[in-house]
Steps between C-alpha positions, in 0.01 A plus 500: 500500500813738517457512154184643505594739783786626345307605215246712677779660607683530207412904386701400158238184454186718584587748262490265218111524596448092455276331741606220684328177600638169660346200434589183684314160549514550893140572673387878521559410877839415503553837245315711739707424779806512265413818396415636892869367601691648213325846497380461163185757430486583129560221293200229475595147612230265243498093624562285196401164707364304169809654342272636208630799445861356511428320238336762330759676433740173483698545774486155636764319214774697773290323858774369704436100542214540739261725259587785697511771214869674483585897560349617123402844418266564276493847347153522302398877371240696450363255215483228715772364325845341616762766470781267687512196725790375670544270726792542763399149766542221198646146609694585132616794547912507620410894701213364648345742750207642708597886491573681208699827545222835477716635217467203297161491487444882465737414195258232325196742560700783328618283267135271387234761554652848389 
């Protein structure tokens, strides 16, 4: 959830004037009180139980071996279209990781929807 915090934060990330969302397949409980203990107050936290909406948008080919869906962004704009999707979490992937520096991202909004 640092992620997510750190974003809020980020003044650089909010002036790119994106929304963000989180969606995970843990219960709206178990977001709720993730969201209480981490301090996070703008960004939405959507359960994705059924993982329907992970596979939606095809995220699930990069689940670790237990389904659980990796650490993908999705960048979709004002279309409704996918702009960029990368995922950082994959089994696959050699720089496999959970936080992505702020600047990086700012970079791929900059770079995929202006």
């Amino acid at each position: 959830m640092q992620q997510i915090v750190d974003l809020e934060n980020s003044p650089e990330f909010l002036a790119e004037n994106v929304a963000l969302l989180s969606i995970a397949r843990d219960a709206p409980a178990e977001l709720a009180a993730g969201a209480l203990e981490s301090g996070i107050v703008k960004t939405s936290l959507l359960s994705d139980a059924d993982k329907k909406v992970s596979a939606s948008y095809d995220v699930l080919k990069w689940a670790i071996p237990s389904g659980e869906p990796g650490h993908t962004f999705v960048l979709v704009n004002q279309d409704g279209t996918i702009a960029w999707i990368k995922d950082y979490g994959a089994p696959d992937n050699p720089e496999r990781t959970m936080y992505v520096p702020i600047e990086e991202l700012i970079q791929a909004v900059r770079d995929n929807l202006k």
